[in-house]
C-alpha positions as CSV (number, residue, x, y, z in Angstrom):
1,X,0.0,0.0,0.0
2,X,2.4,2.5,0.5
3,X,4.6,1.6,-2.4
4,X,0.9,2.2,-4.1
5,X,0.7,5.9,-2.4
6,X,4.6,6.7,-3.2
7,X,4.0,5.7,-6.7
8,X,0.8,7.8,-7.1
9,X,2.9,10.9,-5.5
10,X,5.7,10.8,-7.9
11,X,3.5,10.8,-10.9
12,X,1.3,14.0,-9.4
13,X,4.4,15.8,-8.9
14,X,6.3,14.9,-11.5
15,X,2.7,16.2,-13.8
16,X,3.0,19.6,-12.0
17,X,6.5,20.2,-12.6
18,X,5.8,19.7,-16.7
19,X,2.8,21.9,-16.2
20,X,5.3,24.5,-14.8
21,X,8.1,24.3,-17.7
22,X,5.8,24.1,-21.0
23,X,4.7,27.4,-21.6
24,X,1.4,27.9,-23.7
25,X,1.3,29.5,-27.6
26,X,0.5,32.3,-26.5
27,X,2.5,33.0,-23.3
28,X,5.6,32.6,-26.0
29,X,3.9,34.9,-28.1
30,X,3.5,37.6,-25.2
31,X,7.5,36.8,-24.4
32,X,8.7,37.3,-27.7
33,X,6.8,39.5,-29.3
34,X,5.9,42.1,-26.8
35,X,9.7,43.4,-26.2
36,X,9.5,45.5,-29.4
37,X,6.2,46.8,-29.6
38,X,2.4,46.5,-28.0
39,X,0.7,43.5,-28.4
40,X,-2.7,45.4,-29.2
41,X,-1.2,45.7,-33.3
42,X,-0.5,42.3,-33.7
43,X,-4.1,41.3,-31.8
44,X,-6.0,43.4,-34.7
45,X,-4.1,42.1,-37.5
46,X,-5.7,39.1,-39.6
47,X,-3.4,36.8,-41.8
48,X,-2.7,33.7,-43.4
49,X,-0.3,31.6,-41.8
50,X,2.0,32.3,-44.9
51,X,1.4,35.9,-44.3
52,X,2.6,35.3,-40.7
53,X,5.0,33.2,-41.4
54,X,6.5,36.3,-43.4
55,X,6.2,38.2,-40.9
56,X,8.4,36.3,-38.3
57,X,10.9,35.9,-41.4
58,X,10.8,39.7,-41.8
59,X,10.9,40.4,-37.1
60,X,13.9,38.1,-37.5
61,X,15.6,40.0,-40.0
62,X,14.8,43.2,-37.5
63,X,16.6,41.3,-34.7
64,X,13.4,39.3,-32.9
65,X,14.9,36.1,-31.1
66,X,12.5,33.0,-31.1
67,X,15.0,31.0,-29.5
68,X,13.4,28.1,-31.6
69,X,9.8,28.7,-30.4
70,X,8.7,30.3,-33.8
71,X,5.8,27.5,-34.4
72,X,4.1,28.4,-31.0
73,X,4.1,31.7,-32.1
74,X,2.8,31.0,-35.5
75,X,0.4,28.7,-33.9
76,X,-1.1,31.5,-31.8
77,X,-1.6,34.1,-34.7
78,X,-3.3,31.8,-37.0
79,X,-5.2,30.3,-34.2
80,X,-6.2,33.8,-32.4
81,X,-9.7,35.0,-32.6
């Protein structure tokens, strides 16, 4: 039984901790995108994902740093309402 209540512990814990280091689409998006300007432009803006996708090309070019999380960022502009 408590092998049974040890076993259970560790899995809880170890769930919270990956809830704690995956950050959500658009928490990356706030990170990223929000050092350079206000998030209230990119929020009106409606685009294909190849139109967004040319626009991370082009806030790359500028300097932006995705540090490799470009496709959460993508995936919350084509997915924001």
């Amino acid at each position: 039984m408590r092998f049974i209540l040890i076993t259970i512990s560790s899995i809880i814990i170890s769930g919270f901790s990956f809830a704690k280091t995956s950050q959500s689409d658009y928490d990356v998006f706030v990170q990223k995108c929000s050092t350079c300007h206000g998030l209230e432009l990119i929020e009106k803006k409606k685009k294909t994902k190849d139109e967004w996708k040319n626009t991370l090309k082009r806030m790359q070019r500028y300097g932006a740093k995705y540090d490799g999380k470009e496709n959460q960022i993508l995936n919350y502009l084509i997915n924001k309402k």
